[in-house]
N, CA, C and O of each residue as an XYZ file, in Angstrom:
500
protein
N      20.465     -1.261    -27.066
C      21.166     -0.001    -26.934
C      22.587     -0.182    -27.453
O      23.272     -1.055    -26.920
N      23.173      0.655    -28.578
C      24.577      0.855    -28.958
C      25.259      1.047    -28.048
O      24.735      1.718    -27.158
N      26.296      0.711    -27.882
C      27.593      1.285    -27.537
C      27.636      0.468    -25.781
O      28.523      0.736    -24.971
N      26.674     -0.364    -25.543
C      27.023     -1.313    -24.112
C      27.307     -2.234    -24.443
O      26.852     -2.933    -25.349
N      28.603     -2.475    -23.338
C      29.236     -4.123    -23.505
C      28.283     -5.375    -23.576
O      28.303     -6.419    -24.228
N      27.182     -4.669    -22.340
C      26.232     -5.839    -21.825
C      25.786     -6.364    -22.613
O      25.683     -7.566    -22.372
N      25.191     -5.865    -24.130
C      24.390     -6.245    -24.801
C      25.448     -6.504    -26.064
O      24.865     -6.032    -27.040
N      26.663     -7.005    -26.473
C      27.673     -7.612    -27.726
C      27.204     -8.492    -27.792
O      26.058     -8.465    -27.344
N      27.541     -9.439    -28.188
C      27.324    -10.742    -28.774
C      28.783    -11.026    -28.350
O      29.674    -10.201    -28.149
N      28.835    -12.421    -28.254
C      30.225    -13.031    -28.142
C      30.917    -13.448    -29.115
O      32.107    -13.762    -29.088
N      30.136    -13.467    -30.076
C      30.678    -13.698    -31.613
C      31.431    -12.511    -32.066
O      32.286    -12.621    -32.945
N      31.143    -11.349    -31.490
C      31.286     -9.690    -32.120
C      32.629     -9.753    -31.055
O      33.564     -9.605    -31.842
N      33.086     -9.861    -30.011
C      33.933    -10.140    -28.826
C      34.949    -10.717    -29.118
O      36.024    -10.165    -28.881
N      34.912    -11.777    -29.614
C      35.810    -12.757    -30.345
C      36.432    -12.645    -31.702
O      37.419    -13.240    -32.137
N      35.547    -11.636    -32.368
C      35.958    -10.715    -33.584
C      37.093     -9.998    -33.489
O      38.259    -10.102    -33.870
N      36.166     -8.934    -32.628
C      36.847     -7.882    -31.977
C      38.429     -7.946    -31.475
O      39.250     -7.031    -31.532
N      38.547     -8.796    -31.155
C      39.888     -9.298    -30.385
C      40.725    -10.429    -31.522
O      41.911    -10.540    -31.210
N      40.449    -11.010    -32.378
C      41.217    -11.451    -33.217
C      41.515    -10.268    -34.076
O      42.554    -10.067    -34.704
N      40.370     -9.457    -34.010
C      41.194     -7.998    -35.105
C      41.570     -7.313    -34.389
O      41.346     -6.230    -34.931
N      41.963     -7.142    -33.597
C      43.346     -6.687    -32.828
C      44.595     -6.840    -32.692
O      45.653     -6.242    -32.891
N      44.039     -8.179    -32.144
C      45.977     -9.126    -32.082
C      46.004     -8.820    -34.036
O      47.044     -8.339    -34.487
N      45.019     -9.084    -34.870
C      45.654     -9.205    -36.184
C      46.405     -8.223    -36.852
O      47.380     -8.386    -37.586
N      45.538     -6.619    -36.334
C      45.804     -5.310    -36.441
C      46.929     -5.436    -35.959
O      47.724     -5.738    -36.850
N      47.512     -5.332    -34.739
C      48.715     -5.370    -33.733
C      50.385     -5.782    -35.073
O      51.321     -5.081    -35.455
N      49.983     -7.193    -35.349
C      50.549     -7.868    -35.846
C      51.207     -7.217    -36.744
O      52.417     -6.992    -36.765
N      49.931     -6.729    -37.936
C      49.854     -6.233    -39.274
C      50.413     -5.017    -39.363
O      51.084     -4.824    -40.377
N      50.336     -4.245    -38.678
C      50.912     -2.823    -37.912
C      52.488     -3.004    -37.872
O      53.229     -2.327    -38.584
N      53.111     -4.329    -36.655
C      54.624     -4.676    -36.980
C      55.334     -5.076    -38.080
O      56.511     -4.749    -38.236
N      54.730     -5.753    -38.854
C      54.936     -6.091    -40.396
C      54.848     -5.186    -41.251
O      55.591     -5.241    -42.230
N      53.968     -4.173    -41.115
C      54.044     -2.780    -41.954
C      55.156     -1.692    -41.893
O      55.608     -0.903    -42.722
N      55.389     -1.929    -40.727
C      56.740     -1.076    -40.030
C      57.921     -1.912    -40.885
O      58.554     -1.499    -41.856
N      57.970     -2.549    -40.560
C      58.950     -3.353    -41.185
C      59.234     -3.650    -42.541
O      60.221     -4.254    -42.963
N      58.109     -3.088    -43.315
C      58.408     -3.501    -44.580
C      58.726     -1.765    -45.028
O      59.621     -1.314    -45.743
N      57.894     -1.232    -44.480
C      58.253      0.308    -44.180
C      59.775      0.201    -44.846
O      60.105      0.426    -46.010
N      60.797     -0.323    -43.435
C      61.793      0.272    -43.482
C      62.538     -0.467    -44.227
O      63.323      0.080    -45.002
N      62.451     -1.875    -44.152
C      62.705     -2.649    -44.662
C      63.033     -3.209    -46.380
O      64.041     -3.670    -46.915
N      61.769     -2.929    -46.833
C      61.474     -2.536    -48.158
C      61.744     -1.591    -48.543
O      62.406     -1.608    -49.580
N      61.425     -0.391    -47.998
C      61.966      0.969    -48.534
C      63.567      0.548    -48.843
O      64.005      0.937    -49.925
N      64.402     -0.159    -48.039
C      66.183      0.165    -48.063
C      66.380     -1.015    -49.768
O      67.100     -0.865    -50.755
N      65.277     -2.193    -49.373
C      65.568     -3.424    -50.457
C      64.436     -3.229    -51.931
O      64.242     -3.942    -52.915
N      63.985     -2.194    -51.579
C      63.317     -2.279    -53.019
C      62.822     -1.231    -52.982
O      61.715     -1.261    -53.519
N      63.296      0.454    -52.317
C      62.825      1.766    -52.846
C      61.078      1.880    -52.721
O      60.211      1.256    -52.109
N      61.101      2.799    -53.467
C      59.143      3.328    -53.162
C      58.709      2.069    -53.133
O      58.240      1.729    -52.047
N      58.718      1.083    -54.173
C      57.765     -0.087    -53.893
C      57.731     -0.781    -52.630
O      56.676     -0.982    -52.029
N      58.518     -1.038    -52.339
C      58.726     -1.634    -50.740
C      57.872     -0.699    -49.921
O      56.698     -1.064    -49.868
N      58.131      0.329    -49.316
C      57.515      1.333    -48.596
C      56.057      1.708    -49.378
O      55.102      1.429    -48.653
N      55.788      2.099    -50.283
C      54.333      1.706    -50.487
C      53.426      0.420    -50.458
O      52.207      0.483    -50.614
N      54.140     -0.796    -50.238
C      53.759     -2.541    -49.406
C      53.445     -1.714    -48.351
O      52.248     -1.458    -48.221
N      54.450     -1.085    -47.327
C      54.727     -0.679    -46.033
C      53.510     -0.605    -45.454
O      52.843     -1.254    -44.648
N      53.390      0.672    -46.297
C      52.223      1.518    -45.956
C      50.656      0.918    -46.161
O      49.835      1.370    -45.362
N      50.284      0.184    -46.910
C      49.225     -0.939    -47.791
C      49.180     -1.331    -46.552
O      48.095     -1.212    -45.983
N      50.471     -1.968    -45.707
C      49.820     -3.085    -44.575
C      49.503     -2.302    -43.270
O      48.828     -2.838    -42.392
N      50.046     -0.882    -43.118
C      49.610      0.047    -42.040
C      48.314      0.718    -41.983
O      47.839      1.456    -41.121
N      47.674      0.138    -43.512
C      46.417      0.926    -43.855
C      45.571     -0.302    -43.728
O      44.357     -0.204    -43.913
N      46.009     -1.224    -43.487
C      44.849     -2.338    -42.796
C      44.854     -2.556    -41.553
O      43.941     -2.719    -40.744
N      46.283     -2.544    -41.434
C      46.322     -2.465    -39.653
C      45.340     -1.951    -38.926
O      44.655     -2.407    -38.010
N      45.398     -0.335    -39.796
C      44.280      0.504    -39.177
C      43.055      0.474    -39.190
O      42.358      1.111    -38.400
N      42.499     -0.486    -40.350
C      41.388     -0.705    -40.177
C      41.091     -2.023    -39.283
O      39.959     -2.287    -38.879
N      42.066     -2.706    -39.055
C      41.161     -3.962    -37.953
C      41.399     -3.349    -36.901
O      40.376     -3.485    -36.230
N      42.281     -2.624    -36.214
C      42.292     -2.096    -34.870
C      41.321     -0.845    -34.707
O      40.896     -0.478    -33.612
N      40.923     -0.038    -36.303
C      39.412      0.772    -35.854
C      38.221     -0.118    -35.420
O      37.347      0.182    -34.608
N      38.401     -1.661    -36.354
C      37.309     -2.590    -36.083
C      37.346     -2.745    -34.656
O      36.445     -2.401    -33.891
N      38.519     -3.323    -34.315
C      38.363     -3.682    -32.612
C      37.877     -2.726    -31.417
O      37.253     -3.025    -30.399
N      38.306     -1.610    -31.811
C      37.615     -0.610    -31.173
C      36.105     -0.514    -30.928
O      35.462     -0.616    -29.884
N      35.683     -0.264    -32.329
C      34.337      0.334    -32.614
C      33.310     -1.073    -32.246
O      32.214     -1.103    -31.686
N      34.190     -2.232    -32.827
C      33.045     -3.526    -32.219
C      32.548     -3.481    -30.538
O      31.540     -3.368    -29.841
N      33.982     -3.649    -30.455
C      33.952     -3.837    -28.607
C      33.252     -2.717    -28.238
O      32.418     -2.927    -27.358
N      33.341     -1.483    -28.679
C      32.046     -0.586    -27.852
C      30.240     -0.617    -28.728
O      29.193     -0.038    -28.442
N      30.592     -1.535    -29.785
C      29.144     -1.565    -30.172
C      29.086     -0.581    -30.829
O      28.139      0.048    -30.355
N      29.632      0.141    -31.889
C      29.821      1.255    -32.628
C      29.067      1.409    -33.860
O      29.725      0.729    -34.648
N      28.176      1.846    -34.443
C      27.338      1.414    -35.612
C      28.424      1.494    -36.904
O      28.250      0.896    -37.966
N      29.428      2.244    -36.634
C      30.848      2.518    -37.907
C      31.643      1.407    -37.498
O      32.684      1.209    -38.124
N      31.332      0.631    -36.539
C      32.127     -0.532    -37.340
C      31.756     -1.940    -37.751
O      32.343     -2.964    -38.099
N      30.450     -1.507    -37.542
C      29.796     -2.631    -39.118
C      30.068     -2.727    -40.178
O      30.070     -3.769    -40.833
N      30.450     -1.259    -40.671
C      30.984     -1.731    -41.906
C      32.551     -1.590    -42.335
O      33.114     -1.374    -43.408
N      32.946     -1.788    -41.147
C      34.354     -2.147    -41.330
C      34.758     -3.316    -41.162
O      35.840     -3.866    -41.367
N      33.731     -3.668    -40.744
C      33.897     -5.093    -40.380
C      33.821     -5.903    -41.898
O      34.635     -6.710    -42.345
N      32.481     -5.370    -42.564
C      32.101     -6.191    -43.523
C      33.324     -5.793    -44.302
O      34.171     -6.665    -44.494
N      33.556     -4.348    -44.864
C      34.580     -3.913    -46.028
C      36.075     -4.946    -45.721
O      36.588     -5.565    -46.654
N      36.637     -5.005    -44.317
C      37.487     -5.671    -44.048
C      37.407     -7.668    -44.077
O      38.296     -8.515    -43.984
N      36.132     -7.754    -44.223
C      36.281     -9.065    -44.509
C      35.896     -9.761    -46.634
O      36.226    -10.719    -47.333
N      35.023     -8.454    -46.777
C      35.723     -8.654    -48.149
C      36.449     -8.206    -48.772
O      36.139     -7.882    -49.919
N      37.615     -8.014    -48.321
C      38.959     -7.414    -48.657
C      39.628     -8.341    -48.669
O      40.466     -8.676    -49.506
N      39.263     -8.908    -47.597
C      39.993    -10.546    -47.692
C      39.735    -11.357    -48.278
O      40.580    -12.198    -48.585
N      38.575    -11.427    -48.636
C      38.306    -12.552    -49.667
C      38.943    -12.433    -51.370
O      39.303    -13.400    -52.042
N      38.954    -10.921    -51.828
C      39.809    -10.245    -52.829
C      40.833    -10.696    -52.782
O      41.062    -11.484    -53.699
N      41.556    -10.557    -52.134
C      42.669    -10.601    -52.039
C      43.422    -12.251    -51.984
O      44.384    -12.679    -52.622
N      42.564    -12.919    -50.973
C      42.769    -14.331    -50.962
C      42.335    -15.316    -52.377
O      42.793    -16.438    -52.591
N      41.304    -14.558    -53.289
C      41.177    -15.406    -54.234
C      41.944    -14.918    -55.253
O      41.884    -15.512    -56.330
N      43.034    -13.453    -55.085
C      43.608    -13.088    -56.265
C      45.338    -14.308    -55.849
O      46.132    -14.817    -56.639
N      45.295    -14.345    -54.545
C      46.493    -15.398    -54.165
C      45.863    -16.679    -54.746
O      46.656    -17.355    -55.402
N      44.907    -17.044    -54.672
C      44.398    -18.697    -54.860
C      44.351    -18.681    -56.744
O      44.493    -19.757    -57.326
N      44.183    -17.629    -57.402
C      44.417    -17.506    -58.822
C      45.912    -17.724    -59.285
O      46.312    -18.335    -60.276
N      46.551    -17.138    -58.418
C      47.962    -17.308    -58.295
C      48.594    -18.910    -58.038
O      49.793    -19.139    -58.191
N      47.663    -19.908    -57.652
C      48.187    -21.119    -57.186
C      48.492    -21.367    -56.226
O      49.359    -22.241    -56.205
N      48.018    -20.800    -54.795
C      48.271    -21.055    -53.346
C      46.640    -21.157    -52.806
O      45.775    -20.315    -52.562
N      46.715    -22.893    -52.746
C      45.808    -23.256    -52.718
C      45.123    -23.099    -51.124
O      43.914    -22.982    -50.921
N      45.864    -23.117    -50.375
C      46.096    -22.510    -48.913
C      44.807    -21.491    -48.726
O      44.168    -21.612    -47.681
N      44.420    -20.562    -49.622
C      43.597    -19.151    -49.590
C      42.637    -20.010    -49.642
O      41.739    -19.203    -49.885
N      42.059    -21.114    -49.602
C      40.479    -21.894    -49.786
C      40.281    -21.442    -48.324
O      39.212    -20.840    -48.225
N      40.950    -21.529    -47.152
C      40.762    -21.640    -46.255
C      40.699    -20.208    -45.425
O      40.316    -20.262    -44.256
N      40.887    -19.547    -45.719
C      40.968    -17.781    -45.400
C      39.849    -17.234    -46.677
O      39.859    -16.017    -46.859
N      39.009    -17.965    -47.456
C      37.962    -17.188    -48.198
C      36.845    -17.845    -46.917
O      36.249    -17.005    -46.242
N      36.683    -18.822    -46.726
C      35.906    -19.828    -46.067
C      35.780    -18.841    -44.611
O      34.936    -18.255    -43.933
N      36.530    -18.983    -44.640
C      36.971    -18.090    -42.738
C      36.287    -16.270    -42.771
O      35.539    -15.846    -41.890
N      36.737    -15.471    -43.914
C      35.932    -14.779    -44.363
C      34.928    -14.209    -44.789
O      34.533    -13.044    -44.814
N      34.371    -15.658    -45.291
C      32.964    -15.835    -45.734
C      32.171    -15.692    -44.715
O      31.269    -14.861    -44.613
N      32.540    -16.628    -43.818
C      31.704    -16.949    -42.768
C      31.556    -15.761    -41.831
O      30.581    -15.524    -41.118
N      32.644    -15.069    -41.940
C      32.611    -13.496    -40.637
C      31.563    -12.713    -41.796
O      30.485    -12.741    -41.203
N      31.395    -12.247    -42.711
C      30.465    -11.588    -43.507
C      29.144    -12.326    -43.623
O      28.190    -11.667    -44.036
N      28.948    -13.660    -43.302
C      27.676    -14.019    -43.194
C      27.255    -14.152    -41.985
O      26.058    -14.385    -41.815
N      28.189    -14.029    -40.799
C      27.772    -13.816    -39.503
C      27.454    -12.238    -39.096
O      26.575    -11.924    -38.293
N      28.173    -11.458    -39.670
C      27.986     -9.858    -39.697
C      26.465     -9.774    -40.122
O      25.570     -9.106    -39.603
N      26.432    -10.302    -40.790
C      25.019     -9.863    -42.005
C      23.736    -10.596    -41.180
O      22.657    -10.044    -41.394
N      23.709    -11.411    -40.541
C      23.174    -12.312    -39.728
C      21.745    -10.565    -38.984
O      22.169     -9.740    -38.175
N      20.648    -10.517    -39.403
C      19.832     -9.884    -38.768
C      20.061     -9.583    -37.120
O      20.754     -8.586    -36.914
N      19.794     -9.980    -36.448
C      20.346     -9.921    -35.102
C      22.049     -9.462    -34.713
O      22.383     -9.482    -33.528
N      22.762     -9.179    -35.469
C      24.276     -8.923    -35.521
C      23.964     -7.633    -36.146
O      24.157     -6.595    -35.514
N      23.660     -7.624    -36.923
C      23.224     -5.624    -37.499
C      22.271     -4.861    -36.692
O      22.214     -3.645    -36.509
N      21.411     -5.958    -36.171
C      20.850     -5.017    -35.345
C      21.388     -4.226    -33.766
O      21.007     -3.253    -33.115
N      22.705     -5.490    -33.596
C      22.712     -4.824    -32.325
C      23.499     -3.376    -32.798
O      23.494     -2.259    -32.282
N      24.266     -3.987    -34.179
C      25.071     -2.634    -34.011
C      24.457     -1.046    -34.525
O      24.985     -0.008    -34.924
N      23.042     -1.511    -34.265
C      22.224     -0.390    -35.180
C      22.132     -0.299    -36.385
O      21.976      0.785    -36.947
N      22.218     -1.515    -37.049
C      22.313     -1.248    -38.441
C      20.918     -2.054    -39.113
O      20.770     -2.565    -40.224
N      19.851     -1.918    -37.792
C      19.074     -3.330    -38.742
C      17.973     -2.617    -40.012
O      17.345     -3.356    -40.770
């Protein structure tokens, strides 16, 4: 049954709650570049701003929708973890070799998402 705690996975729990605190985070850093950027580098700065308030929002829709078992946030889950991997291999093209370790970490949440028993609870099998 969707949408009961009883039946998450603890893997989905532990998700759930790192994309929160991450959302949380990403949300203060967006603000900040918001205002921040906007004063030190005009529209570009404040359109960063906004880029990181528009992920924010998607890991804290994730945390939501996981923790109640939400079938919409399966695939926020997945879209948000290959977003990261985009993004981490356009940094690792760049020469920050660091991103091996955040594709890896990524990888693994999209092959645990995808995992039959993980789609199914969220209704997606």
């Amino acid at each position: 049954m969707t949408g009961s705690t009883s039946t998450r996975p603890t893997g989905i729990t532990i998700l759930a709650v790192l994309a929160g605190i991450g959302g949380v985070l990403t949300a203060i850093a967006g603000i900040g570049l918001f205002v921040l950027g906007a004063v030190a580098f005009g529209g570009l700065g404040a359109l960063l701003g906004l880029a990181f308030l528009a992920v924010a929002a998607l890991y804290i829709a994730f945390c939501v929708g996981a923790l109640q078992m939400k079938p919409w946030a399966w695939p926020l889950g997945v879209v948000g973890a290959a977003f990261s991997i985009v993004l981490s291999v356009l940094q690792l093209l760049g020469g920050d070799v660091s991103q091996v370790i955040s594709i890896l970490v990524a990888g693994g949440i999209l092959y645990y998402l995808n995992q039959p028993g993980i789609k199914a609870a969220f209704g997606r099998a």
